[in-house]
N, C-alpha and C positions, 0 to 999 in steps of 0.2 A: 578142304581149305579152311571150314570155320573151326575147326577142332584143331587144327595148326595155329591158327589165328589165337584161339582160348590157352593154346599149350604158349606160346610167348607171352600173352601177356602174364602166367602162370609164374613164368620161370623170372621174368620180368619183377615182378614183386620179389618171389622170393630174392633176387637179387639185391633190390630198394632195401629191402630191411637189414640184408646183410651189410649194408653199407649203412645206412642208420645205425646197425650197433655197434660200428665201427668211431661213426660221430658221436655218439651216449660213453663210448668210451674216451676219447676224446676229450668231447666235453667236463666228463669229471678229472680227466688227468691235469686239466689245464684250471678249473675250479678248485683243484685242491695245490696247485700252484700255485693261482691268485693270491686264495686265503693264508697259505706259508708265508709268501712275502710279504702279505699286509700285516703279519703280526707285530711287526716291530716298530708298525708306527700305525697303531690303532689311536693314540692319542692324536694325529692330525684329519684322519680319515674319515671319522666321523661312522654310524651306525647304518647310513647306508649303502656305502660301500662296503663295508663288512658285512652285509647280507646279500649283497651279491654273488660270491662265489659259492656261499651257499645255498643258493637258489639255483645256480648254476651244476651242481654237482646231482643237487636231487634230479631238475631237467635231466639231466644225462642218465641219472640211474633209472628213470621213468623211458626214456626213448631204449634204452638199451632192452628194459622187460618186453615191453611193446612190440621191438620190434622180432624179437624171440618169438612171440606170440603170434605176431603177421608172419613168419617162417612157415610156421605151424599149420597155421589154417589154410594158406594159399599151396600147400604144397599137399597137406592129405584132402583139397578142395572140399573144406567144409564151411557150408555156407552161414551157422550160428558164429562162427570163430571168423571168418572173412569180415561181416557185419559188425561184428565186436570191435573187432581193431578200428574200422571204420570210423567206428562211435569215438572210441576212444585217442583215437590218431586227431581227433577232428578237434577234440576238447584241446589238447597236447599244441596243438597248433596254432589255436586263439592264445595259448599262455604265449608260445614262444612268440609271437607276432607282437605280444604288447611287453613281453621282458625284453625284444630289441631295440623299440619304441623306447622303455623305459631307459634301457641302458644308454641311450641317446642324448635324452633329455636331461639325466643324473650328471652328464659333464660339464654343464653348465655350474649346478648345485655342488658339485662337488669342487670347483674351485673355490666360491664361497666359502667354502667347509673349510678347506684347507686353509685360506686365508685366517681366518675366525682364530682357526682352533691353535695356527703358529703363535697368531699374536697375544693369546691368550697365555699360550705358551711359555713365551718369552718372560712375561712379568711373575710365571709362576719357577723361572728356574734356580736352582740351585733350593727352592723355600723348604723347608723341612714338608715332610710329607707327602712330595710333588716329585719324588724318583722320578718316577716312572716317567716324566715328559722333560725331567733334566737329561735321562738315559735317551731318549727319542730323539732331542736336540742332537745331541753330542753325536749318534748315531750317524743321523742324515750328514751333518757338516762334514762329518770325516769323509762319508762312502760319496758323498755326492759332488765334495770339493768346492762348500759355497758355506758362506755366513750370514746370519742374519734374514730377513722374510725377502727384502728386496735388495737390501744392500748391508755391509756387516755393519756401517753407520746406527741402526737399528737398535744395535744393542743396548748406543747409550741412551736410548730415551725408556729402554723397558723394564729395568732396576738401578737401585740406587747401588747396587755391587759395578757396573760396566758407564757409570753416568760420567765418569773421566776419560772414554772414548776409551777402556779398556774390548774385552770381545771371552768370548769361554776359549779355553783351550784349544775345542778340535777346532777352532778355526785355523790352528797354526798350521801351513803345508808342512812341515818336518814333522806332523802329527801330533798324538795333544800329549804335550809334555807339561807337567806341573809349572805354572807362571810364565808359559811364552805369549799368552794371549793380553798381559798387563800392561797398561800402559805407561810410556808412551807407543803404540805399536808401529811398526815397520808394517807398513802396506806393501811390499816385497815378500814378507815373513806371513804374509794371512792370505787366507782365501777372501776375497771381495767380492765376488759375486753375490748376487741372494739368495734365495733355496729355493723361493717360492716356484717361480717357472720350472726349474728343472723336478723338483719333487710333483706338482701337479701332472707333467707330460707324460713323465712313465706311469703315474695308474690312470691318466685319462687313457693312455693307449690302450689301458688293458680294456676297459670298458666299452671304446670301439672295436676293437677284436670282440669283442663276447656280441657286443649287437649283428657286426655283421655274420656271424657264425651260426646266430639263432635266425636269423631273418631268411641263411640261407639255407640251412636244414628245411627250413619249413617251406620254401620253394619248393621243394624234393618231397617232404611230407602232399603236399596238394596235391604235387602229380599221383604220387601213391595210394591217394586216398579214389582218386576217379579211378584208377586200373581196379583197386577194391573193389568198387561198385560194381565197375565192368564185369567183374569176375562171381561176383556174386550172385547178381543178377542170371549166371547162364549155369547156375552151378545150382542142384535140388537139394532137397531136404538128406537128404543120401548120401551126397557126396556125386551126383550123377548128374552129366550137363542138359541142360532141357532148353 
């Protein structure tokens, strides 16, 4: 009966990890998804949510070795290599525990961020030098179908180019065609909405997916860290249960 008992929780593990490298894969497919999408609007986003999916990706390449490594040891029952993972499943655990924490509390920060970084945006667009956040603008407005931070009104207080209640291009819905954004505009002919809610909602999403993804791996980690033990514990220097 207790050698049945040592043989489940055995097979037990080896199954946890099998499923952990399932999540470590996982994990990076969707971390290098994150960081795809966020490339095109790195000028709203700010540096910390651009370190997130890459935090996310290494997590995953780290749980994915790990758990290769808990395969290993739980199944040729050797007790340096049961232990090991232990140690090191335990460390893995404390990160992902406070990178779901963090991912949490980054939602808040990160609308700030976004706020900030629009409106700073705005007075830098079309300015020689500042591509790169005229292209960002132009980007969002078209794909998200909204103008300006809170309302397309915005624009005229942010340069002296749009201060005659003109708006850029892509706000036009028939798409940005050279001078349909000029004033006097047709508010039938533009998108009026703002950007800001809709742009912050899809990456706050992302960031509550990623916490609760890491908070819940690591549920799954604890239990498999006590069967470890368990397993360790009955298992000798040998490979021989004692």
């Amino acid at each position: 009966m207790e050698n049945c008992c040592e043989s489940i929780v055995k097979y037990f593990m080896v199954l946890c990890n099998i499923l952990f490298a399932l999540a470590g894969i996982i994990l990076i497919g969707f971390g290098a998804y994150a960081q795809i999408a966020a490339k095109d609007y790195l000028n709203f986003l700010g540096d910390n949510y651009v370190n997130t999916p890459i935090f996310v990706i290494i997590l995953g390449g780290v749980i994915l070795a790990i758990s290769l490594f808990g395969c290993c040891g739980a199944y040729q029952e050797n007790k340096c290599l049961i232990y090991t993972y232990s140690a090191v499943l335990f460390i893995i655990l404390i990160a992902q525990i406070a990178a779901g924490i963090a991912a949490f509390a980054l939602k808040g920060d990160l609308k700030s961020e976004i706020t900030k970084n629009m409106n700073t945006g705005m007075k830098n667009y079309g300015a020689e030098g500042f591509e790169g956040v005229t292209t960002t603008w132009d980007l969002v407005q078209k794909e998200l179908h909204c103008c300006g931070v809170e309302t397309f009104a915005d624009w005229k207080n942010a340069t002296e180019t749009f201060k005659d209640g003109a708006v850029p291009d892509s706000c036009c819905k028939g798409g940005q065609a050279e001078g349909c954004g000029k004033a006097p505009v047709d508010q039938e002919k533009i998108y009026t909405e703002g950007c800001f809610s809709l742009f912050s909602d899809e990456f706050n999403s992302n960031l509550t997916i990623v916490g609760a993804v890491a908070l819940g791996i690591a549920v799954g980690e604890l239990i498999a860290i006590g069967f470890a033990c368990c397993l360790g514990k009955r298992v000798g220097r040998g490979g021989a249960y004692v």
